[in-house]
C-alpha positions as CSV (number, residue, x, y, z in Angstrom):
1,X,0.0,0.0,0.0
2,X,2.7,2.3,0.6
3,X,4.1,2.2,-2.6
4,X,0.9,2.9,-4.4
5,X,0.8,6.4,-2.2
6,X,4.1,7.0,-3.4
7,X,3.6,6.2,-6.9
8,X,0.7,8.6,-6.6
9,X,2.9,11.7,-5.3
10,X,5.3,10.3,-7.9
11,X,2.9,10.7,-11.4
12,X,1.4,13.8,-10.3
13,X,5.1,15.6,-10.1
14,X,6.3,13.6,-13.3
15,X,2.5,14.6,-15.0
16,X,2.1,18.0,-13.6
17,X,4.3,19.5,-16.4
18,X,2.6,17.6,-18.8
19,X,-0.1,18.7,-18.4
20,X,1.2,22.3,-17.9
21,X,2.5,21.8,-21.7
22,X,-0.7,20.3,-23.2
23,X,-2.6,23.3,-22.7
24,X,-0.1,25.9,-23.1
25,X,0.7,23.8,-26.4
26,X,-2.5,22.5,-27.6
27,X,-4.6,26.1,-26.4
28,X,-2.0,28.3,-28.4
29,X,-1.3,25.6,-31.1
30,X,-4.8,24.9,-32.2
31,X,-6.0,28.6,-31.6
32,X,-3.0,29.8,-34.4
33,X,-4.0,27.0,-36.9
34,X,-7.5,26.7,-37.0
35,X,-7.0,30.6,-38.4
36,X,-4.7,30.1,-40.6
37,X,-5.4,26.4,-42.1
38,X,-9.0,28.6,-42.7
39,X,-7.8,31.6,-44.5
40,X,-5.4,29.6,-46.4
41,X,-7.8,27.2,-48.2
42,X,-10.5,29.5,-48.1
43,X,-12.8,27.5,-45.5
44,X,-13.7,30.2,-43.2
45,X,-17.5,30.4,-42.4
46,X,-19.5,32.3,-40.1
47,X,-19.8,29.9,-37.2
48,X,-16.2,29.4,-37.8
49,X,-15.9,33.3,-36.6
50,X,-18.6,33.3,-33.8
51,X,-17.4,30.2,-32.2
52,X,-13.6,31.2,-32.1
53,X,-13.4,34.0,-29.9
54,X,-16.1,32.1,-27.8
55,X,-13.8,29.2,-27.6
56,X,-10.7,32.2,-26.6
57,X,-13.2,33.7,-23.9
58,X,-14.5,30.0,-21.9
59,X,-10.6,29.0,-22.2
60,X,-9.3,32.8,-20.6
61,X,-12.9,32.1,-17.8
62,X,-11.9,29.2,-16.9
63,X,-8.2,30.1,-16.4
64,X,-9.5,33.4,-15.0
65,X,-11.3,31.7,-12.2
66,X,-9.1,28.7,-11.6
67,X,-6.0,31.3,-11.1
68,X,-8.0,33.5,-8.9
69,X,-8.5,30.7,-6.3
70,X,-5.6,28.6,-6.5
71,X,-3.7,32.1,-5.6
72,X,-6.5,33.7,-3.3
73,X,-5.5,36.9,-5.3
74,X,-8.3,39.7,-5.5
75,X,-5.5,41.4,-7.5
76,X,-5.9,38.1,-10.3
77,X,-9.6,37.8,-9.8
78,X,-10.5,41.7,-9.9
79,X,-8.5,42.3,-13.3
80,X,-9.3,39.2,-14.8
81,X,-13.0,39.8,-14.1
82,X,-12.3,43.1,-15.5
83,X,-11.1,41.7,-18.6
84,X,-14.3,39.2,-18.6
85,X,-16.5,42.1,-18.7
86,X,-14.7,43.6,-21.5
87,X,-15.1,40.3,-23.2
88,X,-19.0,40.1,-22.3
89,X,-19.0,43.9,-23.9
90,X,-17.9,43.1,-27.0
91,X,-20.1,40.1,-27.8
92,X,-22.8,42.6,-27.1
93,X,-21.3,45.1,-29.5
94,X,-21.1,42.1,-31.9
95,X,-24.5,40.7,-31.7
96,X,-25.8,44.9,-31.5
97,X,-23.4,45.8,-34.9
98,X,-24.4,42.3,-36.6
99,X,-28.5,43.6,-36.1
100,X,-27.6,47.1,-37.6
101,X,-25.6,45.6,-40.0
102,X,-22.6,47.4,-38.5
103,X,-20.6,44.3,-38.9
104,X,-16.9,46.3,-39.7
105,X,-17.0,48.0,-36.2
106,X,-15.9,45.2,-34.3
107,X,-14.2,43.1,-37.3
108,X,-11.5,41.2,-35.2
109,X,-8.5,43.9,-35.3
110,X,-4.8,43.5,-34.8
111,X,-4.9,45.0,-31.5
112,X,-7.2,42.5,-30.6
113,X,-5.1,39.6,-31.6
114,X,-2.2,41.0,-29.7
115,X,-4.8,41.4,-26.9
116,X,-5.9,37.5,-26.7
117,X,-1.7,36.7,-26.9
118,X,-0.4,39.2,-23.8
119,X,-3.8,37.5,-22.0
120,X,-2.6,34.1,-22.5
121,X,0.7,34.6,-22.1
122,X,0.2,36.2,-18.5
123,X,-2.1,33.4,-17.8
124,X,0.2,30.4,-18.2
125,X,2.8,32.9,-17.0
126,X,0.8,32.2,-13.9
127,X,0.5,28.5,-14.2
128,X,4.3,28.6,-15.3
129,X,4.9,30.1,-12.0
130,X,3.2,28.0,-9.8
131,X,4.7,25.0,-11.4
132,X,7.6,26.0,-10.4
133,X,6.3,27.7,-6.9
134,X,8.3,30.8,-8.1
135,X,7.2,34.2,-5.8
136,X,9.3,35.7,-8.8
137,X,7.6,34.4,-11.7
138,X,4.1,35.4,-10.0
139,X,5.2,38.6,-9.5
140,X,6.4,39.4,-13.1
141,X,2.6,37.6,-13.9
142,X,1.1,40.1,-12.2
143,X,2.7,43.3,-14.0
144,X,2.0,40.8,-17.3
145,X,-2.1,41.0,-16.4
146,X,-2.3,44.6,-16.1
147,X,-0.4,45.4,-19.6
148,X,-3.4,42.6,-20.6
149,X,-5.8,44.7,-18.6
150,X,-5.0,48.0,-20.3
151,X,-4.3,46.3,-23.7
152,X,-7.7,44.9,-23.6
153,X,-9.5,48.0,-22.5
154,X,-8.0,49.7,-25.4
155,X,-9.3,47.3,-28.3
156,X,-12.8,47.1,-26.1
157,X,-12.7,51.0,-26.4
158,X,-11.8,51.1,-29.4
159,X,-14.8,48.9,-31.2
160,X,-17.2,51.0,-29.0
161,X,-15.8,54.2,-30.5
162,X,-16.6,52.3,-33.8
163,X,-19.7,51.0,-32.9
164,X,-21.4,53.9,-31.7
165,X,-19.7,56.0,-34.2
166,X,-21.6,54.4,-36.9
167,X,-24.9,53.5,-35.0
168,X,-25.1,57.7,-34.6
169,X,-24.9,58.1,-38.1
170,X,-27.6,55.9,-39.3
């Protein structure tokens, strides 16, 4: 019996970074060629582009709320929820510009992309720091979540400029 309890602590050391590099790898992996494997043989559709940001905003949710208890942080959970709003805010601006056939006003942007990269990036910088229970690598996290907090209030800002830009001018 004793061995079995050790063999347990033992696989989830060995399969903790594993894991840790599954969804770092397949999250960023499959998020970069499911765009580009579209575009280049011309198979994007429209629930293609509705269901991929959705798929970005229940992955950065999920990470969101798992980071926010595993570190007790109000820091983690109050700019990460801030960030979820901004999410929530821009599906609304979607669904509103898609029913005024306003569509271009919140067409993806290259801020945006850069957005959903410096988010995921200080996420698994998170996860990254845990694994290695580094104070350090927490730290530098943290500073990495507010440049995705104001990066991401930018691009929301920005397609509510656009959208009510255009809605005042119908």
């Amino acid at each position: 019996m004793n061995f079995f309890i050790q063999f347990l602590t033992y696989f989830r050391i060995i399969i903790s970074p594993i894991i840790f590099l599954l969804i770092v790898l397949f999250a960023s992996i499959s998020d970069y060629w499911d765009g580009y494997l579209a575009r280049k043989y011309k198979l994007e559709s429209i629930i293609g582009s509705v269901l991929d940001p959705i798929a970005d905003k229940i992955l950065l949710t999920f990470l969101v709320l798992a980071l926010s208890i595993e570190l007790s942080s109000p820091y983690v959970a109050f700019l990460g929820g801030t960030i979820l709003v901004r999410e929530f805010w821009v599906s609304a601006l979607r669904d509103l510009n898609a029913r005024s056939n306003n569509t271009e006003a919140t067409t993806v942007s290259q801020l945006a992309k850069i957005k959903t990269a410096i988010q995921f990036i200080a996420l698994f910088s998170f996860l990254l720091g845990l694994y290695l229970n580094s104070a350090l690598v927490i730290f530098l996290s943290n500073f990495l979540l507010f440049v995705a907090l104001i990066i991401t209030l930018q691009s929301g800002l920005s397609y509510t400029i656009a959208t009510f830009k255009k809605t005042d001018e119908h």
